[in-house]
C-alpha atoms as a printed R data frame, in Angstrom:
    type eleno elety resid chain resno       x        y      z
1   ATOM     1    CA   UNK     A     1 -31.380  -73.724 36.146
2   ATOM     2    CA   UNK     A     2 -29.244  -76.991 36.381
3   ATOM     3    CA   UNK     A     3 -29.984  -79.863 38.577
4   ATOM     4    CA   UNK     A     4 -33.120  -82.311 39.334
5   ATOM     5    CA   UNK     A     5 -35.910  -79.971 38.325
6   ATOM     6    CA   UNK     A     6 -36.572  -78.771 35.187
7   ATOM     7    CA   UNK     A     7 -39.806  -77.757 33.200
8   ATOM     8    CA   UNK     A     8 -42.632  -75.238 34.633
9   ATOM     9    CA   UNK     A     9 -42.318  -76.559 37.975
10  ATOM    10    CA   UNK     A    10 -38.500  -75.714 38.443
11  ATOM    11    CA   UNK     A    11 -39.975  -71.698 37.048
12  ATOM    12    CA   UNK     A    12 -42.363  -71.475 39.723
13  ATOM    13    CA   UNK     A    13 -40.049  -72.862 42.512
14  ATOM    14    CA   UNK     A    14 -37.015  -70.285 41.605
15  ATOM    15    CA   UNK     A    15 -39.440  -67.594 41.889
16  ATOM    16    CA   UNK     A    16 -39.614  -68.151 45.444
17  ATOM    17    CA   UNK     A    17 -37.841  -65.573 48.326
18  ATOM    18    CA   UNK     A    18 -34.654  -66.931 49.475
19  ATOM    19    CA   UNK     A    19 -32.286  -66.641 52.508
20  ATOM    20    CA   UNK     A    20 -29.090  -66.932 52.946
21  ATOM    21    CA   UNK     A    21 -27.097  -69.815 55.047
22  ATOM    22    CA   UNK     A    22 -23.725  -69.668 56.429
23  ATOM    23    CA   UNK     A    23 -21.435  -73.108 56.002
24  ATOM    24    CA   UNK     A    24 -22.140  -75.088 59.121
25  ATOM    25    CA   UNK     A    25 -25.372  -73.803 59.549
26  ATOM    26    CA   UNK     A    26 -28.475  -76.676 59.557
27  ATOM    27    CA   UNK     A    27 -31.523  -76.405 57.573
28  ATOM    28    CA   UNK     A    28 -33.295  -79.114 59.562
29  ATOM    29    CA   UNK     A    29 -32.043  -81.849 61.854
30  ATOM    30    CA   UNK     A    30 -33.574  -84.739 62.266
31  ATOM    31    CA   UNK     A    31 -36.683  -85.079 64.448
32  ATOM    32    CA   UNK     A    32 -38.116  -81.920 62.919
33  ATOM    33    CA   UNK     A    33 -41.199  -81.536 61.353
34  ATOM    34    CA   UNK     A    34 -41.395  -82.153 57.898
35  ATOM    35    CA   UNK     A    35 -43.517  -79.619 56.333
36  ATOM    36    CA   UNK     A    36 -41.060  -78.051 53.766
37  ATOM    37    CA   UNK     A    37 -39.061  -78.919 50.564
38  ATOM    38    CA   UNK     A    38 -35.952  -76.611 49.812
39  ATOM    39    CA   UNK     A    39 -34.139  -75.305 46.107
40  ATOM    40    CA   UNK     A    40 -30.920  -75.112 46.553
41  ATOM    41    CA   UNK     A    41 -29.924  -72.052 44.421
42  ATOM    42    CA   UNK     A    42 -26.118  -71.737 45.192
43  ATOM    43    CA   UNK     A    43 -23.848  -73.600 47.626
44  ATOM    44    CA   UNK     A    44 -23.335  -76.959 48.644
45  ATOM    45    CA   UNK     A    45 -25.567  -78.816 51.295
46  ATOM    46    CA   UNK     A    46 -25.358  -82.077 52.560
47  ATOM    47    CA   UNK     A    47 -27.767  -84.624 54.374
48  ATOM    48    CA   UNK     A    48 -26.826  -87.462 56.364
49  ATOM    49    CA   UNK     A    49 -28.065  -89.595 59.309
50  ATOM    50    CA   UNK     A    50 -26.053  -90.689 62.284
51  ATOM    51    CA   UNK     A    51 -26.295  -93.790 64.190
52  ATOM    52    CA   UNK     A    52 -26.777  -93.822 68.152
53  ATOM    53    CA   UNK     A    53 -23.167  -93.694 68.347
54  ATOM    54    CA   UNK     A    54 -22.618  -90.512 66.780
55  ATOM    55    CA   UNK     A    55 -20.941  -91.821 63.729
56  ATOM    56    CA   UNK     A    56 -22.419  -89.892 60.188
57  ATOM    57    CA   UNK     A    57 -23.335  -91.560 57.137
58  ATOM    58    CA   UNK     A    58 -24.145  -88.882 54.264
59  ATOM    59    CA   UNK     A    59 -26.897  -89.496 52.225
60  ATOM    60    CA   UNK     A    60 -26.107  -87.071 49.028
61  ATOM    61    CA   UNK     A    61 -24.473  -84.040 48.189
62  ATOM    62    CA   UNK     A    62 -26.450  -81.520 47.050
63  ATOM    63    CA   UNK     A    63 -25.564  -79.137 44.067
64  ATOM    64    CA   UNK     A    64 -27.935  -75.839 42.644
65  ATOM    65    CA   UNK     A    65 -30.986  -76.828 41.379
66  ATOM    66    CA   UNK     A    66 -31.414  -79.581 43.574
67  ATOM    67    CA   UNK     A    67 -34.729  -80.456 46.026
68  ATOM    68    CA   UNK     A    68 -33.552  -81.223 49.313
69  ATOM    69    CA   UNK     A    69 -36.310  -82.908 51.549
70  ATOM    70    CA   UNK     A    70 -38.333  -84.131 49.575
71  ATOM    71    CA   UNK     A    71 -38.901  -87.305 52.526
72  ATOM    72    CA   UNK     A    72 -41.543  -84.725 53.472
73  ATOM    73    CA   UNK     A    73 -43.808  -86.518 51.449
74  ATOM    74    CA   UNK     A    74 -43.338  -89.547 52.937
75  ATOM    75    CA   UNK     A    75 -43.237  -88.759 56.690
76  ATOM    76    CA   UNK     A    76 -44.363  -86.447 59.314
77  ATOM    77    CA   UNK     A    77 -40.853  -85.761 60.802
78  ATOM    78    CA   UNK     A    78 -37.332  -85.418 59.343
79  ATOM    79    CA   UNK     A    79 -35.590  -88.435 58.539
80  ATOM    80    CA   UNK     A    80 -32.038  -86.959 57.896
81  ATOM    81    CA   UNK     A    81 -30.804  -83.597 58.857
82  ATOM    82    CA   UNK     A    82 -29.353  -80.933 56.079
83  ATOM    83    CA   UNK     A    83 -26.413  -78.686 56.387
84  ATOM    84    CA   UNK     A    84 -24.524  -76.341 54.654
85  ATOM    85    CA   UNK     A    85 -21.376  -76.781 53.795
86  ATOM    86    CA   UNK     A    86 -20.187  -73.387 52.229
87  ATOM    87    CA   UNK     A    87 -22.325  -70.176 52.209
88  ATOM    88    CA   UNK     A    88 -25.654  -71.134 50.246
89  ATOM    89    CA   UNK     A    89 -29.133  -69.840 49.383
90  ATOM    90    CA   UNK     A    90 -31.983  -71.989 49.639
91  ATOM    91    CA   UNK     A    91 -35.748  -70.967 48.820
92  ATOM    92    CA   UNK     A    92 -38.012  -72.777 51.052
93  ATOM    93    CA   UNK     A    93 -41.503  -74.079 50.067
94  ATOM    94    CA   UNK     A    94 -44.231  -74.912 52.327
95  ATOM    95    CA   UNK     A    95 -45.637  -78.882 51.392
96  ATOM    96    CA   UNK     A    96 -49.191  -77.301 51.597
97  ATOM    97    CA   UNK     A    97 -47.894  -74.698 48.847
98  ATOM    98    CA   UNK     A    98 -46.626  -77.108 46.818
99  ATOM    99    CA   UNK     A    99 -49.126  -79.587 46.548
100 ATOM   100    CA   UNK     A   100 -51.813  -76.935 45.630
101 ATOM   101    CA   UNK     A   101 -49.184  -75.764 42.745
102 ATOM   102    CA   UNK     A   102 -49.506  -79.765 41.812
103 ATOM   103    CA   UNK     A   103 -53.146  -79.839 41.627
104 ATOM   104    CA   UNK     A   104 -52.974  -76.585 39.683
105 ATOM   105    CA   UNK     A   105 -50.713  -78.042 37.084
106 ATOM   106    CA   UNK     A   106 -50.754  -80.488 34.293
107 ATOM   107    CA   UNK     A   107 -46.701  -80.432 33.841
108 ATOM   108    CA   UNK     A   108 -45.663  -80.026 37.186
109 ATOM   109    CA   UNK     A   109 -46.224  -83.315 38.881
110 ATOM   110    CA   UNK     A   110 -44.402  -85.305 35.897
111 ATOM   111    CA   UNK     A   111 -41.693  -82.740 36.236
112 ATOM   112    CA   UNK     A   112 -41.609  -83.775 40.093
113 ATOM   113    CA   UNK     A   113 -42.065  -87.599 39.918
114 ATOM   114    CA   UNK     A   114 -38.899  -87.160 37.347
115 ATOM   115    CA   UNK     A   115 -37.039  -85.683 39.508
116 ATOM   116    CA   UNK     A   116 -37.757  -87.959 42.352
117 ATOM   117    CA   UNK     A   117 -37.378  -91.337 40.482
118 ATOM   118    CA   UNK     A   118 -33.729  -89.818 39.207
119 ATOM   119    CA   UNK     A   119 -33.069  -89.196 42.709
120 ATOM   120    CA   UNK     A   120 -34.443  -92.954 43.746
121 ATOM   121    CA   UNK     A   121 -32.394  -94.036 41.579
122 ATOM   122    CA   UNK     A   122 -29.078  -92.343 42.123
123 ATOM   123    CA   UNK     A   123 -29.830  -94.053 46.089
124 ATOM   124    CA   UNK     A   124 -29.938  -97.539 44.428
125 ATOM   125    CA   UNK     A   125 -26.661  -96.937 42.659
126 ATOM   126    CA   UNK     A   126 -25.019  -96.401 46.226
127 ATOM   127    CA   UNK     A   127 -27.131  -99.058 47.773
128 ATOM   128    CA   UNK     A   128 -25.833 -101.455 45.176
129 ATOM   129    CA   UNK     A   129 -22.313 -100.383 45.647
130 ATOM   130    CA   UNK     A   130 -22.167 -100.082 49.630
131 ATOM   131    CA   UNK     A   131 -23.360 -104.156 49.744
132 ATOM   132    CA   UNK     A   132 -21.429 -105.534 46.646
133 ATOM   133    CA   UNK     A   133 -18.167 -103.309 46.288
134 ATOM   134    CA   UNK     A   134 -14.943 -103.007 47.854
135 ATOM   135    CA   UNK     A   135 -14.075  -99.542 49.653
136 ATOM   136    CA   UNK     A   136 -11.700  -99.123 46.700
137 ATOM   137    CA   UNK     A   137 -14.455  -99.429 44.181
138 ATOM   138    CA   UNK     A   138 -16.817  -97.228 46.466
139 ATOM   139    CA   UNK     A   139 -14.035  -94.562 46.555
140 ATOM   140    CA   UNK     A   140 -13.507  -94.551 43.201
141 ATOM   141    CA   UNK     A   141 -17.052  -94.568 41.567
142 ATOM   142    CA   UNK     A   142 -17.766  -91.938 44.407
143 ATOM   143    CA   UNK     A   143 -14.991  -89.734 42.947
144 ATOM   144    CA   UNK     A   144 -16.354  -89.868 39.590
145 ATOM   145    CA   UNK     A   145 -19.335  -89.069 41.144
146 ATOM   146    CA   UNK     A   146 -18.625  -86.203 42.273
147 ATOM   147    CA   UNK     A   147 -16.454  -84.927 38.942
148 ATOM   148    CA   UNK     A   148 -20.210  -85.415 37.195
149 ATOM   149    CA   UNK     A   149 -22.423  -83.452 39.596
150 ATOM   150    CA   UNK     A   150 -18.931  -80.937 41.460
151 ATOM   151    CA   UNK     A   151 -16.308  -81.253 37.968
152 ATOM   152    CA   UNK     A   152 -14.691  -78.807 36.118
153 ATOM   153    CA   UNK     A   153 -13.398  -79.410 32.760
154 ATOM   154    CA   UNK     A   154  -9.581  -78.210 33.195
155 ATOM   155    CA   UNK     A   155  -6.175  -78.945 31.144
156 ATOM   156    CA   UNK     A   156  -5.181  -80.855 34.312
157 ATOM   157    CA   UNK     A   157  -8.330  -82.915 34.348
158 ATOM   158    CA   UNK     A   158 -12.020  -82.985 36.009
159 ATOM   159    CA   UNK     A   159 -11.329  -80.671 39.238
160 ATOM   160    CA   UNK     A   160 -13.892  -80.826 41.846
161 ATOM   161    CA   UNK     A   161 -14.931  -77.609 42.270
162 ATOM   162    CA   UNK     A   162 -16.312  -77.515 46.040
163 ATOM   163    CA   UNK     A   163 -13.657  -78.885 48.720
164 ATOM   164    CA   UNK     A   164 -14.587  -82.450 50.043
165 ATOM   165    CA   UNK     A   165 -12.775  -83.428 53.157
166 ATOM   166    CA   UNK     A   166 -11.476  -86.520 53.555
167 ATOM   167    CA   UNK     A   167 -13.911  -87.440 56.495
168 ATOM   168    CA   UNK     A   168 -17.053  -86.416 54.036
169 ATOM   169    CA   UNK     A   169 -15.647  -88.858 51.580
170 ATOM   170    CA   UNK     A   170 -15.422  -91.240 54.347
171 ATOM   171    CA   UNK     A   171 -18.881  -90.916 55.575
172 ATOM   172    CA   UNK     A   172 -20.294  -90.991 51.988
173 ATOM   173    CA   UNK     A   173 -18.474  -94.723 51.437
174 ATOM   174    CA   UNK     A   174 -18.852  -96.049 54.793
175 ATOM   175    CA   UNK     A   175 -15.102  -96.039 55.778
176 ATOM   176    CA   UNK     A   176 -12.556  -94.533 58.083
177 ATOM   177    CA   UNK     A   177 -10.934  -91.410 57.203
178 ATOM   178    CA   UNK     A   178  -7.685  -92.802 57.760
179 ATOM   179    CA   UNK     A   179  -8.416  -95.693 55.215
180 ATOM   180    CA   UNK     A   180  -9.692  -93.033 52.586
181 ATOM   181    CA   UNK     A   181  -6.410  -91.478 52.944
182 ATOM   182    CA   UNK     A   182  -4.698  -94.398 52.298
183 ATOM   183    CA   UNK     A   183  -6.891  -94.797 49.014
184 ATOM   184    CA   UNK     A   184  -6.654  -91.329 48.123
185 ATOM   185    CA   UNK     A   185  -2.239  -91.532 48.573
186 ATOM   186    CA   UNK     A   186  -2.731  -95.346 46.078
187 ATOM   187    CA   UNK     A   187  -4.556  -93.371 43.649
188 ATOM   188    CA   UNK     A   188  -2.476  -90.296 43.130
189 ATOM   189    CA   UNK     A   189   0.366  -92.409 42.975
190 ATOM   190    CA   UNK     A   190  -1.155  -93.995 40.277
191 ATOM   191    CA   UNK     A   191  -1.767  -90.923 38.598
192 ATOM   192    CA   UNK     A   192  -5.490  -91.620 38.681
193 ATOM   193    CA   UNK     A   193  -6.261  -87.963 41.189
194 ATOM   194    CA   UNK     A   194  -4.237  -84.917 41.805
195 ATOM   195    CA   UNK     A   195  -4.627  -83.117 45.215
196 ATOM   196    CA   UNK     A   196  -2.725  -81.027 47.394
197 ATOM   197    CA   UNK     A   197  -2.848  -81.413 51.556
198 ATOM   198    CA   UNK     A   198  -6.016  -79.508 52.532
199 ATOM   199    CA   UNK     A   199  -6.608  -78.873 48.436
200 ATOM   200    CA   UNK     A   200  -9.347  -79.905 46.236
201 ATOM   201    CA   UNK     A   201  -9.286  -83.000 44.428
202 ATOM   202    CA   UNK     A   202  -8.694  -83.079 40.299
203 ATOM   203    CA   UNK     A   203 -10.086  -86.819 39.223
204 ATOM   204    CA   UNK     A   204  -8.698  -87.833 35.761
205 ATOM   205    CA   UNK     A   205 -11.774  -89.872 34.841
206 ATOM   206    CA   UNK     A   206 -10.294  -92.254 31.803
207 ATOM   207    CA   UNK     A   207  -7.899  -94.020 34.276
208 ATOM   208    CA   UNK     A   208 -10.588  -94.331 37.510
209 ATOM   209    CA   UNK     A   209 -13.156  -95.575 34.602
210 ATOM   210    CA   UNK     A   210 -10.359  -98.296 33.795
211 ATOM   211    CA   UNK     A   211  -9.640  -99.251 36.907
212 ATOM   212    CA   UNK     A   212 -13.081  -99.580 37.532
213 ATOM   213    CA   UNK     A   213 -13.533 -101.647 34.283
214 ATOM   214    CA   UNK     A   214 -10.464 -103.790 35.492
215 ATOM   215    CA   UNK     A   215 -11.628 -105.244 38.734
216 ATOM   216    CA   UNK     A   216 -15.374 -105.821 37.826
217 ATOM   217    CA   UNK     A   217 -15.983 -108.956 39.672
218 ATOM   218    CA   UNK     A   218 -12.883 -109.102 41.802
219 ATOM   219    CA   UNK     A   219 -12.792 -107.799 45.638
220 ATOM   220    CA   UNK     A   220 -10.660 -104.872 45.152
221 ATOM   221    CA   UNK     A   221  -7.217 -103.265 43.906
């Protein structure tokens, strides 16, 4: 299994029931108590927070083989909330079930604390960016984020295999929709993406790597 977890403790989590969620459906919303992580074994989930206003900021994207939750160590009650965005299948594992597979284990807390500090550190990467870069640079580097963990290879380029919506990309940069479309229209006309209206997105990664490469230390294109 691809993703976060690897090693004996990814083997004993896939062994787990699962259950099926339709797109749209939540896992958790925030508020919740926290007493479970989730694998995601197919599908796409996201998790996000929203402000008192109702606006969404997502957190991460989630792929197969990815934890989702995993805050349940930290606190009581959910801190995010977790959706699906296409039909998925999740196995759920207790906290309490979990933790006595850790003390059982020699390999699987390493295996977890990997997976964790990868995921720490993937949340620094977009920390860094949101404060520093310009929505340009957060668009772009988010794009090629998504070819690494959504991409397939094609003659055409990296296409994005899942469809992101404009708004998602917006909430997962901090911008307006109608400003990532604006981005989105500069970048195909610099042959940098392909995409179609209501299509999924094909990211040609050489020229959004140069571009990137081209405006380090400047405040945008």
């Amino acid at each position: 299994m691809s993703g976060l977890l690897r090693g004996k403790l990814c083997e004993h989590l896939s062994q787990r029931p699962t259950r099926r969620v339709a797109s749209g459906q939540f896992l958790y919303l925030i508020g919740e108590p926290a007493k479970s992580l989730y694998l995601l074994k197919s599908g796409l989930v996201k998790t996000s927070r929203t402000s008192p206003a109702g606006d969404e900021m997502i957190l991460q994207l989630h792929r197969p083989g990815e934890i989702i939750g995993e805050l349940c160590f930290c606190s009581s009650e959910r801190r995010e909330q977790a959706v699906a965005l296409e039909s998925t299948e999740v196995a759920e594992i207790p906290l309490d079930d979990l933790l006595s597979h850790l003390r059982r284990s020699a390999e699987a807390p390493l295996d977890l604390v990997a997976a964790l500090c990868e995921r720490l550190g993937d949340i620094s990467d977009r920390l860094q960016s949101l404060s520093f870069e310009s929505t340009m640079e957060r668009l772009v580097r988010t794009l090629l984020m998504l070819g690494d963990k959504l991409g397939e290879v094609t003659p055409e380029g990296i296409h994005i295999a899942h469809y992101v919506r404009q708004e998602e990309l917006a909430q997962m940069i901090a911008a307006r929709r109608e400003v990532v479309s604006g981005l989105l229209n500069r970048l195909r006309e610099r042959a940098m993406i392909d995409y179609s209206r209501k299509g999924q997105i094909t990211v040609h990664r050489g020229a959004l790597r140069t571009y990137l490469d081209s405006v380090t230390g400047e405040s945008g294109m």
